[in-house]
MARTITI-686550 format. One record per residue: residue number from 1; z, x, y of N, C-alpha, C, O in turn. Coordinates in Angstrom, 1 decimal. Layout:
! MARTITI-686550
site num: NUM; n.z: Z; n.x: X; n.y: Y; ca.z: Z; ca.x: X; ca.y: Y; c.z: Z; c.x: X; c.y: Y; o.z: Z; o.x: X; o.y: Y;
...
! end
This chain:
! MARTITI-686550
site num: 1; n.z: -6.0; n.x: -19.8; n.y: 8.2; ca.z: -5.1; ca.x: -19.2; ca.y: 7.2; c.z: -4.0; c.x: -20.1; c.y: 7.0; o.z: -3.5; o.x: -20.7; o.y: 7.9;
site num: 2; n.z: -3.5; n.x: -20.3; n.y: 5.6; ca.z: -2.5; ca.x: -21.0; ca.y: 5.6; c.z: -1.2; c.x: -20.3; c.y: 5.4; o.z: -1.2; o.x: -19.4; o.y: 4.6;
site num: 3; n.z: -0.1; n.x: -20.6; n.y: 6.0; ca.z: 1.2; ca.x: -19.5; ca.y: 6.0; c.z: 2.0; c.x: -20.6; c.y: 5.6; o.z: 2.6; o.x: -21.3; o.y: 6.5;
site num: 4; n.z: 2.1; n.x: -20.8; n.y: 4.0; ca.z: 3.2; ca.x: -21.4; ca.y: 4.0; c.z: 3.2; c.x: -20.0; c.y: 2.5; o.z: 2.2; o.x: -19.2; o.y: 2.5;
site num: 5; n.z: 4.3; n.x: -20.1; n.y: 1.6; ca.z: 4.8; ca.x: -18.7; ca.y: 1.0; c.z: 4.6; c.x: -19.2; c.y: -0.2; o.z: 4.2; o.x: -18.2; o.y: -0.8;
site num: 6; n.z: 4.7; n.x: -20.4; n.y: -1.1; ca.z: 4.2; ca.x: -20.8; ca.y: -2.1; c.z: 2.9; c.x: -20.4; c.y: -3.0; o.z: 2.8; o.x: -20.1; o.y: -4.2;
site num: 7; n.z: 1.8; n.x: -20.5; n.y: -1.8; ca.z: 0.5; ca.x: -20.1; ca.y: -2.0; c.z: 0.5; c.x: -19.3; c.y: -2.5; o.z: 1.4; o.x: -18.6; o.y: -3.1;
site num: 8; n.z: -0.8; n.x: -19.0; n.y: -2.5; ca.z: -1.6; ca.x: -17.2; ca.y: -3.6; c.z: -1.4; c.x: -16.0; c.y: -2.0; o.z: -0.6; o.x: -16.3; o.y: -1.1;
site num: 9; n.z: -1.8; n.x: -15.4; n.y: -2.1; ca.z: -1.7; ca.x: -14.5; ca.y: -1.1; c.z: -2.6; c.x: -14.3; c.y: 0.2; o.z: -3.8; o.x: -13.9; o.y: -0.1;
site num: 10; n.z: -2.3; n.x: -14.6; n.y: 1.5; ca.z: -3.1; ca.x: -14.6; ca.y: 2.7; c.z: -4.0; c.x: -13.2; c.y: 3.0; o.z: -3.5; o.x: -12.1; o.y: 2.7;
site num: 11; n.z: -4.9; n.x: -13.2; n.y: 3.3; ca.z: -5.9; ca.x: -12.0; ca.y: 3.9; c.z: -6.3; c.x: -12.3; c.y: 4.8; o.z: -6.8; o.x: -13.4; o.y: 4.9;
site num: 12; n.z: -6.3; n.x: -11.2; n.y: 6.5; ca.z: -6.7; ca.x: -11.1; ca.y: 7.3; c.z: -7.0; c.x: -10.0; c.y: 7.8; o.z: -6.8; o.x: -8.8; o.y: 7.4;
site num: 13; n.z: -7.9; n.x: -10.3; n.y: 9.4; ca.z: -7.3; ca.x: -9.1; ca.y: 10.1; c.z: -6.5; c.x: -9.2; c.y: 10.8; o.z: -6.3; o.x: -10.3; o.y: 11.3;
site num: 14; n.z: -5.6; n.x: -8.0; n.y: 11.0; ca.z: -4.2; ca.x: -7.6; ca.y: 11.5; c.z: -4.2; c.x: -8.4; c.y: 12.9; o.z: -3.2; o.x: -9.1; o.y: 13.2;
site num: 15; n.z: -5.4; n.x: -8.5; n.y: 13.9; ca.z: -4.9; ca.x: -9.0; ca.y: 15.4; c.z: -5.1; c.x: -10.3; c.y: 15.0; o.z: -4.3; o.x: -11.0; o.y: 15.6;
site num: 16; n.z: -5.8; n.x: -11.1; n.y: 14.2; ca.z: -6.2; ca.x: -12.9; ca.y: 13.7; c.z: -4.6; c.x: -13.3; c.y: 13.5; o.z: -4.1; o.x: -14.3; o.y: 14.0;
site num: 17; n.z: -4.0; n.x: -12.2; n.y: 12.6; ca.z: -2.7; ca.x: -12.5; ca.y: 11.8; c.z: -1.5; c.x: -13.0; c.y: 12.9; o.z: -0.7; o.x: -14.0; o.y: 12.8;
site num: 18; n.z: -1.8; n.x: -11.8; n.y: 13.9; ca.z: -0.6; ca.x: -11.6; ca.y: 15.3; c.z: -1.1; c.x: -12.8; c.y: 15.7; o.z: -0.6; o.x: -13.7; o.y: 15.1;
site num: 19; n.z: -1.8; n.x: -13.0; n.y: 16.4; ca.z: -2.2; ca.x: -14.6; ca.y: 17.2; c.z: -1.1; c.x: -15.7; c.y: 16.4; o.z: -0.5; o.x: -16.7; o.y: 16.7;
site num: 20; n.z: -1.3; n.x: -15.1; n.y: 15.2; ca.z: -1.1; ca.x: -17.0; ca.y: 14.2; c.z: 0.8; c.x: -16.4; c.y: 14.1; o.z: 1.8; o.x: -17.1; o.y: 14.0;
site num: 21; n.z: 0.8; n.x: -15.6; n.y: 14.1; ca.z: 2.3; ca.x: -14.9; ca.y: 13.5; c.z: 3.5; c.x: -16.1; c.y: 13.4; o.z: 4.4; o.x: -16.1; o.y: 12.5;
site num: 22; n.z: 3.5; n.x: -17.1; n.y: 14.4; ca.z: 4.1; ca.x: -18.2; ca.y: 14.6; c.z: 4.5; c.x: -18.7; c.y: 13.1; o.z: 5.6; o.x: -18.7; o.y: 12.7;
site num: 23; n.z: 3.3; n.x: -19.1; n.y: 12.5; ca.z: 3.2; ca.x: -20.0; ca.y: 11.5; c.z: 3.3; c.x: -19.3; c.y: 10.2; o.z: 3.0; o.x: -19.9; o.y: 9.2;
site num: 24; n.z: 3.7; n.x: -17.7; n.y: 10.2; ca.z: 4.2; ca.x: -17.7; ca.y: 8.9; c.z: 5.4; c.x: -17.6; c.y: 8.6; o.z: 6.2; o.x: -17.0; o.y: 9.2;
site num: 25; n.z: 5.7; n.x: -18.2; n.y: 7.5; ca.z: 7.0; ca.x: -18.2; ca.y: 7.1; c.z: 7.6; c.x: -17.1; c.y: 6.5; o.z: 6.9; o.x: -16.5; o.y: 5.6;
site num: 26; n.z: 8.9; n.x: -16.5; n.y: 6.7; ca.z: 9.7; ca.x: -15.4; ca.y: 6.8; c.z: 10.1; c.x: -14.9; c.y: 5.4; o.z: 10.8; o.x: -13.9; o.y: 5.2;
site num: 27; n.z: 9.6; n.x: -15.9; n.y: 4.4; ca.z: 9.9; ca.x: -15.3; ca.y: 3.4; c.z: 8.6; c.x: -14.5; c.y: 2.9; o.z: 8.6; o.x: -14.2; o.y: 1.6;
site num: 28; n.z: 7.5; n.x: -14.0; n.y: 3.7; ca.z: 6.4; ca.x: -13.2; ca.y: 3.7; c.z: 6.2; c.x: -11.8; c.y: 3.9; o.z: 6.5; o.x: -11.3; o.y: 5.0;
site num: 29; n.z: 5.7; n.x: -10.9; n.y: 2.8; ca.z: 5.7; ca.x: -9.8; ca.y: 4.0; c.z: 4.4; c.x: -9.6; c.y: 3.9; o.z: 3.6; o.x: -10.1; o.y: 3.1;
site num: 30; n.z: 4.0; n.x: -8.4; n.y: 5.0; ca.z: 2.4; ca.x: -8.3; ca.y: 5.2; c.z: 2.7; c.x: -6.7; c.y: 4.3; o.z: 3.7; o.x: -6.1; o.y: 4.0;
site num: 31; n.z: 1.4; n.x: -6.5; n.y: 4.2; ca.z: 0.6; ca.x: -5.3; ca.y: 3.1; c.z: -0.3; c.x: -4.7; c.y: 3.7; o.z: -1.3; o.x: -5.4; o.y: 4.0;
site num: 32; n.z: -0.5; n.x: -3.4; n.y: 4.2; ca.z: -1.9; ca.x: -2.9; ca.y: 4.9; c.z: -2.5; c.x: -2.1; c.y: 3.6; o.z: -1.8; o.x: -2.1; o.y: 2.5;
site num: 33; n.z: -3.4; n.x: -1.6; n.y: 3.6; ca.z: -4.3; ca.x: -0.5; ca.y: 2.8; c.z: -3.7; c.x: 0.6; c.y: 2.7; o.z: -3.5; o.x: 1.0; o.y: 3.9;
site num: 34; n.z: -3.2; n.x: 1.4; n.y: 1.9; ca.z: -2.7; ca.x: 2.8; ca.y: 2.0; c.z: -3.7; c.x: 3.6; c.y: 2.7; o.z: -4.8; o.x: 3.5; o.y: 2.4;
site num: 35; n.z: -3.2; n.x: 4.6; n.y: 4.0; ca.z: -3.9; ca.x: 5.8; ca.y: 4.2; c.z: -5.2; c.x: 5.2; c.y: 4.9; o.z: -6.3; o.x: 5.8; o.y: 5.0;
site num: 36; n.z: -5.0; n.x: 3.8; n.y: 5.4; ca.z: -5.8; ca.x: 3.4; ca.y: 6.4; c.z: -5.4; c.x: 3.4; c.y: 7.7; o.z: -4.2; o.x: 3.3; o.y: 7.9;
site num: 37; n.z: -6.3; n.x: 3.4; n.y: 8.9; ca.z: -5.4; ca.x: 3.3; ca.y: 10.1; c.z: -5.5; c.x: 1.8; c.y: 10.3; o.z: -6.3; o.x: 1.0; o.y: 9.9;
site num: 38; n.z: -3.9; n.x: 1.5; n.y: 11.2; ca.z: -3.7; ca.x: 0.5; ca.y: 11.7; c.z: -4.0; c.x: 0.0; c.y: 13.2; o.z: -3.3; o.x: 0.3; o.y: 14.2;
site num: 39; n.z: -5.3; n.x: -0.9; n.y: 13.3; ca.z: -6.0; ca.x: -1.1; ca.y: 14.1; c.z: -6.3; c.x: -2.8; c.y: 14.3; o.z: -5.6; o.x: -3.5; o.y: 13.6;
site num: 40; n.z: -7.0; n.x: -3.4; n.y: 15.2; ca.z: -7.0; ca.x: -5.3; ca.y: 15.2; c.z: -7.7; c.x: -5.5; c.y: 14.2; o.z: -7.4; o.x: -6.6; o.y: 13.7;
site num: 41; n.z: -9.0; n.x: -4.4; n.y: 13.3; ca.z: -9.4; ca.x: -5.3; ca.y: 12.3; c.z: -9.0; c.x: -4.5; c.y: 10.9; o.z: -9.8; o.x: -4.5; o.y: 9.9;
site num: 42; n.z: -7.4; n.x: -3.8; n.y: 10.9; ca.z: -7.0; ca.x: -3.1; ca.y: 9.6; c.z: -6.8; c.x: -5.1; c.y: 9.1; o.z: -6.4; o.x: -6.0; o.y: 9.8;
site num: 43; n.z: -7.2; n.x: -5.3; n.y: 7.2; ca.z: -6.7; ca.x: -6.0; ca.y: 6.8; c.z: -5.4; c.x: -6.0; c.y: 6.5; o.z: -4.8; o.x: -5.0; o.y: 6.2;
site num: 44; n.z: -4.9; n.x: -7.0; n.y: 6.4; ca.z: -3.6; ca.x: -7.5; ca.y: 6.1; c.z: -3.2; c.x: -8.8; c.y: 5.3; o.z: -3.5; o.x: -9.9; o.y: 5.5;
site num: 45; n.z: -2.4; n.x: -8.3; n.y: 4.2; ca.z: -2.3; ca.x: -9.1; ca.y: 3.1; c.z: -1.1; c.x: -9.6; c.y: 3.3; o.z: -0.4; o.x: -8.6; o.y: 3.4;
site num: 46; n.z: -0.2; n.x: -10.8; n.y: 3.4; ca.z: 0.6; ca.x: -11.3; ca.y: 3.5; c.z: 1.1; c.x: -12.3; c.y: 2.2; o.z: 0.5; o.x: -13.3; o.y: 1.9;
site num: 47; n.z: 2.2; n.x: -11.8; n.y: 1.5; ca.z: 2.5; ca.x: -12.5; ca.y: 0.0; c.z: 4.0; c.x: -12.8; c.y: -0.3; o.z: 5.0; o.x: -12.1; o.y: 0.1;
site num: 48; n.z: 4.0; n.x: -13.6; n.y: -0.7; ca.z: 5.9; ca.x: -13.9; ca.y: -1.3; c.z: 6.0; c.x: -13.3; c.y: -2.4; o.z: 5.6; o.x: -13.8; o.y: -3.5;
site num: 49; n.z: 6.6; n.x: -12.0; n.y: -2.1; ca.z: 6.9; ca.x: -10.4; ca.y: -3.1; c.z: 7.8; c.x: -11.4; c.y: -4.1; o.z: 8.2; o.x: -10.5; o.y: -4.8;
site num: 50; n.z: 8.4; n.x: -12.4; n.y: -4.4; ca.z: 9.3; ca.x: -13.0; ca.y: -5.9; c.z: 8.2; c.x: -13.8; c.y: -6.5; o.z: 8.3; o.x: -14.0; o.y: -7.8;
site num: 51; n.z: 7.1; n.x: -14.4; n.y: -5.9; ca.z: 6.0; ca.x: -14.8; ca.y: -6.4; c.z: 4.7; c.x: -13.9; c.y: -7.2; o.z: 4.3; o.x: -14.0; o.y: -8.3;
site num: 52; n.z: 4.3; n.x: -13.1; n.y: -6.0; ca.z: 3.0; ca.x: -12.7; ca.y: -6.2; c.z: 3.2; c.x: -10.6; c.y: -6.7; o.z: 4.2; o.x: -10.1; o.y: -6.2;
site num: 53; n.z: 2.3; n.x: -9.9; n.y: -7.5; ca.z: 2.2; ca.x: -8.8; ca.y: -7.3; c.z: 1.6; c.x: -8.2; c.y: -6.0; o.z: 0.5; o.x: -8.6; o.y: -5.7;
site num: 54; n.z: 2.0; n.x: -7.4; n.y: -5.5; ca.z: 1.3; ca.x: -6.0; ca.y: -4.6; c.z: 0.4; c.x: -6.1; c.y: -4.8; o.z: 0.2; o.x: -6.4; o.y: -6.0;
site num: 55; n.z: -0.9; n.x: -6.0; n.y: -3.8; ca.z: -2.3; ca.x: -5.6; ca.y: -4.3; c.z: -2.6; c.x: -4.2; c.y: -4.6; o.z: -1.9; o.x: -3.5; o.y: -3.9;
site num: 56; n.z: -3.4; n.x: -3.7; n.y: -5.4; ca.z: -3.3; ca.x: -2.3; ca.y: -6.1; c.z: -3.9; c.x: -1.7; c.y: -4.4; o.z: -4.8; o.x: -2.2; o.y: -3.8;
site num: 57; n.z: -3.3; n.x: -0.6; n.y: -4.0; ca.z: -3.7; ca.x: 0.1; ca.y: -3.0; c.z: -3.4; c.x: -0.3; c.y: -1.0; o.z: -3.8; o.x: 0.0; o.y: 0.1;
site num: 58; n.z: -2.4; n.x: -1.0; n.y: -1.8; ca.z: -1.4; ca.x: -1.7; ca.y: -0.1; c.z: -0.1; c.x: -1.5; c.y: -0.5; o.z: 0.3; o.x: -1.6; o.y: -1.7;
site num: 59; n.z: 0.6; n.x: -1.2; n.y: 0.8; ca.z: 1.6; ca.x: -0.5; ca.y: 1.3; c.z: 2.0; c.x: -1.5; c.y: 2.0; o.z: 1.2; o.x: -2.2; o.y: 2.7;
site num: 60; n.z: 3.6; n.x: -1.7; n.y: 2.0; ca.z: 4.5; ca.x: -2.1; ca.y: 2.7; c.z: 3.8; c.x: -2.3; c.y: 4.1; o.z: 2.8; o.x: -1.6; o.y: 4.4;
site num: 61; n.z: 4.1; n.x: -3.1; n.y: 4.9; ca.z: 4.4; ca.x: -3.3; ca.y: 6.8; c.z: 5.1; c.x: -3.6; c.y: 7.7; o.z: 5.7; o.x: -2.9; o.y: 8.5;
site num: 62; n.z: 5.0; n.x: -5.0; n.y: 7.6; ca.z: 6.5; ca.x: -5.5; ca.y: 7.8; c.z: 6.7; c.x: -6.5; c.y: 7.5; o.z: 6.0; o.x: -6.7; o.y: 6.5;
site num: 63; n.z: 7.8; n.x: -8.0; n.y: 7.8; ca.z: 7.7; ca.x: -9.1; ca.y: 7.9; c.z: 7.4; c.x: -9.7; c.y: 9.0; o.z: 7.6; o.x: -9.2; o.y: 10.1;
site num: 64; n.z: 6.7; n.x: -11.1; n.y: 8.9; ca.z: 6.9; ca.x: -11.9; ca.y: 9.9; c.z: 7.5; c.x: -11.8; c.y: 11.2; o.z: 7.1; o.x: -11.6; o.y: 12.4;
site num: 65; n.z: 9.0; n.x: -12.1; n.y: 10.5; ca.z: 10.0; ca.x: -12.1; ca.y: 11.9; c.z: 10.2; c.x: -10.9; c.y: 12.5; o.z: 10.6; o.x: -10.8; o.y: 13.6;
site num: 66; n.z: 9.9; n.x: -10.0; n.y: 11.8; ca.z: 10.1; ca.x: -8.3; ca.y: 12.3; c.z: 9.0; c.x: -8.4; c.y: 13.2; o.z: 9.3; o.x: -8.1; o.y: 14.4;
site num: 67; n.z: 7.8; n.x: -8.7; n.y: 12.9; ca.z: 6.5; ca.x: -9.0; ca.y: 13.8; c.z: 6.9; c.x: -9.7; c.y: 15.2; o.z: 6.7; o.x: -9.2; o.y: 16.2;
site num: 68; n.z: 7.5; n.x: -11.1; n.y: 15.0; ca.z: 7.8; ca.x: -12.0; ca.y: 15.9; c.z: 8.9; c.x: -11.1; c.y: 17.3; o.z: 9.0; o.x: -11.3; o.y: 18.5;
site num: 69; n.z: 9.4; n.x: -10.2; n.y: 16.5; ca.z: 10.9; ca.x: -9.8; ca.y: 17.1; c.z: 10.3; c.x: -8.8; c.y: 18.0; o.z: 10.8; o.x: -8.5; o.y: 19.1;
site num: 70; n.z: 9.2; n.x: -8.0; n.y: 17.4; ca.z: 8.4; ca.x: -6.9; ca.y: 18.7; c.z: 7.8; c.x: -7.3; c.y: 19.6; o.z: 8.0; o.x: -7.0; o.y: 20.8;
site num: 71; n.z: 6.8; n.x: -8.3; n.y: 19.1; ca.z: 6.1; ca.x: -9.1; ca.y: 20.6; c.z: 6.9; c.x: -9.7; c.y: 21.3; o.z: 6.6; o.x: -10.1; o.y: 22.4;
site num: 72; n.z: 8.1; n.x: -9.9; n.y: 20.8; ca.z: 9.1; ca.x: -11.2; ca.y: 21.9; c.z: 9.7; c.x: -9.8; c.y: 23.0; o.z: 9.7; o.x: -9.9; o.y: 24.3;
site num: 73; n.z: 10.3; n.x: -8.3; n.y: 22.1; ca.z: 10.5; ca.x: -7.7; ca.y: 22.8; c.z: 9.6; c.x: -6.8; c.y: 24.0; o.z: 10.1; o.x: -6.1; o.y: 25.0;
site num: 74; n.z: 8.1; n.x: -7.0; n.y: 23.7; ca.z: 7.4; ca.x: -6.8; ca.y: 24.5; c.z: 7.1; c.x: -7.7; c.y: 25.3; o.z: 6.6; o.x: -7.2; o.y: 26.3;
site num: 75; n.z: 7.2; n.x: -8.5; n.y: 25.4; ca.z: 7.2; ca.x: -9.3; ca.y: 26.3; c.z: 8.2; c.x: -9.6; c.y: 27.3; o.z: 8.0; o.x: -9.8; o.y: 28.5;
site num: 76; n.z: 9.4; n.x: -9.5; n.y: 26.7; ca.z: 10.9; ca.x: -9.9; ca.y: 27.6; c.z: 10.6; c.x: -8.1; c.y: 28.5; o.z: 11.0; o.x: -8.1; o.y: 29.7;
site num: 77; n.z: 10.1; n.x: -7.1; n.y: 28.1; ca.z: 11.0; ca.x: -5.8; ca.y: 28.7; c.z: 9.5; c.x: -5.9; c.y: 29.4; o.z: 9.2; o.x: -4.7; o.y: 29.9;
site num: 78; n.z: 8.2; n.x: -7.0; n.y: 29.7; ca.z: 7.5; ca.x: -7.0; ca.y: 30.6; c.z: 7.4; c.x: -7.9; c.y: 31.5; o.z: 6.4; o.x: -8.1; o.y: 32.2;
site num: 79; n.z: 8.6; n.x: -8.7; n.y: 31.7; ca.z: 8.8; ca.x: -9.9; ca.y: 32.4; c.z: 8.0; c.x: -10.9; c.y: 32.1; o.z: 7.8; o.x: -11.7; o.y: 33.0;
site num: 80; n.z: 7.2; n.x: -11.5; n.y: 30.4; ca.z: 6.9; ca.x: -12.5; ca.y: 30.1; c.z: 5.4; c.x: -12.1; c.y: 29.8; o.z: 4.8; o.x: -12.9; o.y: 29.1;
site num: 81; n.z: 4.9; n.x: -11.2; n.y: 30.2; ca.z: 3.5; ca.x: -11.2; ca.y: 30.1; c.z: 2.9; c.x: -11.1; c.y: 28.6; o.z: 3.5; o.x: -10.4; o.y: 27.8;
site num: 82; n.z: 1.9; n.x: -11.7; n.y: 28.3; ca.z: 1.6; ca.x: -12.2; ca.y: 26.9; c.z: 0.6; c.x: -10.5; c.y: 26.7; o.z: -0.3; o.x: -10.1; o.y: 27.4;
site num: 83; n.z: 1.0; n.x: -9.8; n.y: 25.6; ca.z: 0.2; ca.x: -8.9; ca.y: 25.0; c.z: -1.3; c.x: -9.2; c.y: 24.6; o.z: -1.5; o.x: -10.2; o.y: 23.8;
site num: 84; n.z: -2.5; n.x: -8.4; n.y: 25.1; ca.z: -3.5; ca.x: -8.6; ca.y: 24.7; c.z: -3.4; c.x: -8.3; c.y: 23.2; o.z: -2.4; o.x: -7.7; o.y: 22.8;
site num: 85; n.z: -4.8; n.x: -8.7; n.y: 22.4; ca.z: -5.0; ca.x: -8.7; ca.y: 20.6; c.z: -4.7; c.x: -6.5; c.y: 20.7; o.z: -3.8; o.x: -5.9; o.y: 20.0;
site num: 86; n.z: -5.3; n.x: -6.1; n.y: 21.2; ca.z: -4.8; ca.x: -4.2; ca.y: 21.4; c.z: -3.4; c.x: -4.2; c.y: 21.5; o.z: -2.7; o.x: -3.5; o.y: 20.7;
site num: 87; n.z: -3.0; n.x: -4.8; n.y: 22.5; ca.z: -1.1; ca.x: -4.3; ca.y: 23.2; c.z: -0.3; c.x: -5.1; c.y: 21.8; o.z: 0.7; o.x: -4.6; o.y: 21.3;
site num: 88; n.z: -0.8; n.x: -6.1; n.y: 21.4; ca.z: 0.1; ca.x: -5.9; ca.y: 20.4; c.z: 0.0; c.x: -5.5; c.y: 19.0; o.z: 1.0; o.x: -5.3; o.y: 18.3;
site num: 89; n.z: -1.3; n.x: -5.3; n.y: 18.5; ca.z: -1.3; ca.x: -4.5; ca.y: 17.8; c.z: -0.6; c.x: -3.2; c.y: 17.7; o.z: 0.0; o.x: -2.7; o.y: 16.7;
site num: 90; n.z: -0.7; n.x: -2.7; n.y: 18.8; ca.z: -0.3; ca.x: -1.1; ca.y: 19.0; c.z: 1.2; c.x: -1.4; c.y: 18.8; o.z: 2.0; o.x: -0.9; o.y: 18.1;
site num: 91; n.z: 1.3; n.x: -2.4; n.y: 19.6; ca.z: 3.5; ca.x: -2.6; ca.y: 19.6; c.z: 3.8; c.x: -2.4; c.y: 18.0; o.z: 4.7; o.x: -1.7; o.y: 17.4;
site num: 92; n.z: 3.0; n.x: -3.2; n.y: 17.4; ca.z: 3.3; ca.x: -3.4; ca.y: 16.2; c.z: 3.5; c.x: -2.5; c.y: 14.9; o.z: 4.4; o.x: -2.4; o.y: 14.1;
site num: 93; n.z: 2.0; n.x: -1.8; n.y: 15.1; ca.z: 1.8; ca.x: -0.6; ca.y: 14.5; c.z: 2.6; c.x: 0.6; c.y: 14.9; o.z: 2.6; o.x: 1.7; o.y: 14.3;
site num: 94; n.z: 3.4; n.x: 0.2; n.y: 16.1; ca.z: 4.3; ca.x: 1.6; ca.y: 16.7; c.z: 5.7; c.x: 1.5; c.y: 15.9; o.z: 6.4; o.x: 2.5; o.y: 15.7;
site num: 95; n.z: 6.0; n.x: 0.1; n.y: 15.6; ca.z: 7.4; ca.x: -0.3; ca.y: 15.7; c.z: 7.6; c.x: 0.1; c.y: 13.4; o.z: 8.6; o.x: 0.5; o.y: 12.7;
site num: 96; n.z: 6.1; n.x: -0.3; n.y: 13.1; ca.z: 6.2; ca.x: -0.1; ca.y: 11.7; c.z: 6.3; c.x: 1.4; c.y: 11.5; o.z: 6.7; o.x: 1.9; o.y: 10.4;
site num: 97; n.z: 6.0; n.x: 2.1; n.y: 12.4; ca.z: 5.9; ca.x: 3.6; ca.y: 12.3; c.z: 7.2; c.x: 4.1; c.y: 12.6; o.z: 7.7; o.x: 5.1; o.y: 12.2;
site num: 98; n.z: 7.7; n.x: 3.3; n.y: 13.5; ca.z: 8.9; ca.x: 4.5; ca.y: 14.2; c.z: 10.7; c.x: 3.6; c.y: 14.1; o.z: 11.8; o.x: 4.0; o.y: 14.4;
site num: 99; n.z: 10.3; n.x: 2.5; n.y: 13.7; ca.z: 11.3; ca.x: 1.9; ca.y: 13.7; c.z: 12.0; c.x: 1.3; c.y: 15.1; o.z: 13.1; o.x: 0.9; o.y: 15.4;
site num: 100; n.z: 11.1; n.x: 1.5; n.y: 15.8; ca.z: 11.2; ca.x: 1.3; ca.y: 17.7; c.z: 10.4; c.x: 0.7; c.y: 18.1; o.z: 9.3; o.x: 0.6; o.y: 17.6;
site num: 101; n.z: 10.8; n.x: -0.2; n.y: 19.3; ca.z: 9.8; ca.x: -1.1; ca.y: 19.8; c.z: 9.1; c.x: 0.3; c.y: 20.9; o.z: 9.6; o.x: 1.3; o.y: 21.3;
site num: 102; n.z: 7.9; n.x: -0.3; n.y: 20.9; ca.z: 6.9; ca.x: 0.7; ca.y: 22.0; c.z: 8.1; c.x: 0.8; c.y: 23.1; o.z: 8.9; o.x: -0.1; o.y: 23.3;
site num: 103; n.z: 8.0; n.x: 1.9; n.y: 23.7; ca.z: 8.4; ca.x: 2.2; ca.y: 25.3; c.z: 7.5; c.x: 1.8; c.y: 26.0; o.z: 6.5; o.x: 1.5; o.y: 25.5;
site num: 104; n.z: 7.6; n.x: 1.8; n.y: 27.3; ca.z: 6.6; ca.x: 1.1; ca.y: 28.3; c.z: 6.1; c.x: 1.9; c.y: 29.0; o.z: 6.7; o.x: 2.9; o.y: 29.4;
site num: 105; n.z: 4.4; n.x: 1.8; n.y: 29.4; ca.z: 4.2; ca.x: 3.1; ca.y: 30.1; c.z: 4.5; c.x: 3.2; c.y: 31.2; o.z: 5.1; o.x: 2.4; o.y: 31.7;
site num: 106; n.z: 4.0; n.x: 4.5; n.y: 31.9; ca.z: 4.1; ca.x: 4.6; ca.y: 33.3; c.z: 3.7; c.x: 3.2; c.y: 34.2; o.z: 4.3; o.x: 2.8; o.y: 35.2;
site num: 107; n.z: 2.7; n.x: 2.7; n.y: 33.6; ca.z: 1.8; ca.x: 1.5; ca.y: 34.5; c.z: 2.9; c.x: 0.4; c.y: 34.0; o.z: 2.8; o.x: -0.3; o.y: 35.0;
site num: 108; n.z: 3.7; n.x: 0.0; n.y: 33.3; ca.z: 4.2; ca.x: -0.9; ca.y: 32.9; c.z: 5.1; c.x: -1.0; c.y: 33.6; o.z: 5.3; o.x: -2.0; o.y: 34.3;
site num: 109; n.z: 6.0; n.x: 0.5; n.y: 33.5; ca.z: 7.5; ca.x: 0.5; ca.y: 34.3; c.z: 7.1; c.x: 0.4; c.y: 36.1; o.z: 7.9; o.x: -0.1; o.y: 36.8;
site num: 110; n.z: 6.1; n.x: 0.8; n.y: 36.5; ca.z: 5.3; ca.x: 0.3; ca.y: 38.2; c.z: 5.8; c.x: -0.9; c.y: 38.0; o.z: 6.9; o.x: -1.3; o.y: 38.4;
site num: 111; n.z: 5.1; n.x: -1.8; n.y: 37.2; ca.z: 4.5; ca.x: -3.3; ca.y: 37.3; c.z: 6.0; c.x: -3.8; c.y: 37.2; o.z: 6.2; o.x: -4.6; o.y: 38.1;
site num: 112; n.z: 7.0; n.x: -3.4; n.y: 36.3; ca.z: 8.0; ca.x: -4.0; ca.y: 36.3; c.z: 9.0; c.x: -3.6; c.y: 37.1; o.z: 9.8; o.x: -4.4; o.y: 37.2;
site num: 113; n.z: 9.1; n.x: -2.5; n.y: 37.9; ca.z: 9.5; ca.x: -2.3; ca.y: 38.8; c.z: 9.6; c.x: -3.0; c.y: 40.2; o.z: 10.5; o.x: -3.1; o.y: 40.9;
site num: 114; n.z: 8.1; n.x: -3.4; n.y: 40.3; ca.z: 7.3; ca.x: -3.7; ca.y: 41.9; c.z: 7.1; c.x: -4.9; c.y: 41.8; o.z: 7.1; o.x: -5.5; o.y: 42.8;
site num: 115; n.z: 7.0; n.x: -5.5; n.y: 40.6; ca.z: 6.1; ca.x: -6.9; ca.y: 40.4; c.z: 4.6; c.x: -6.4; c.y: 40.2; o.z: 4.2; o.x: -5.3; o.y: 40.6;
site num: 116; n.z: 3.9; n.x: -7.0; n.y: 39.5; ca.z: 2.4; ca.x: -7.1; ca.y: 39.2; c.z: 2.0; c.x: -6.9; c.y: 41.0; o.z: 2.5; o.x: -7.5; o.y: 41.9;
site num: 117; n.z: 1.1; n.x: -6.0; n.y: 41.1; ca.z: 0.5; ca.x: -6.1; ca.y: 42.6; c.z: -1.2; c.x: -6.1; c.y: 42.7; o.z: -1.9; o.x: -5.9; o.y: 43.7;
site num: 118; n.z: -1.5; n.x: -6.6; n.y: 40.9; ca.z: -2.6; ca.x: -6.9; ca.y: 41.1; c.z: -3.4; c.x: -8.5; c.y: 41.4; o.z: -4.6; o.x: -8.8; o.y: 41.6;
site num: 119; n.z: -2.6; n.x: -9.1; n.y: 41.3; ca.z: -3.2; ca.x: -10.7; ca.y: 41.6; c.z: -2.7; c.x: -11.0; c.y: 42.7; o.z: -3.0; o.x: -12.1; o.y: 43.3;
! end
């Protein structure tokens, strides 16, 4: 995928996108399907909204950096641990939904409590 904002408009799936999230540039925002669930293989359209039109039947999601700013927050409030292609999707799709980064679960707040006691 190329993430520079000039271009025509990027298509993916949503967990492909998260992996690469690095490399796009912030003047992007992503687009899901209206009235689709958001999952690792919901597509996602990413376009420079002063350039390009909306695709007919996509909805707002977020930006980039909005993207960048949940996984970093999942990660820091888990002592560094890298989210699987699910854990951050879900962070993601929680944070477009609620305006909140995910809370941590019971298994999380153990691990971060105690230290990881499984390795």
């Amino acid at each position: 995928m190329d993430s520079r904002s000039g271009d025509g408009p990027i298509t993916g799936r949503l967990a492909d996108v998260l992996l690469g999230i690095a490399a796009f540039d912030d003047e992007l925002t992503m687009y899901v399907p209206s009235g689709q669930p958001i999952g690792p293989n919901a597509i996602v359209t990413l376009l420079h909204e002063e350039i390009h039109d909306v695709p007919k039947g996509m909805v707002y999601f977020l930006e980039p950096r909005s993207v960048r700013d949940v996984l970093d927050a999942w990660r820091s409030w888990r002592h560094g641990k890298e989210p699987t292609p699910e854990e951050a999707v879900k962070a993601v799709a929680y944070y477009s939904e609620h305006d909140a980064f995910i809370p941590l679960s019971e298994t999380d707040r153990r691990t971060s409590d105690h230290g990881d006691k499984s390795s």
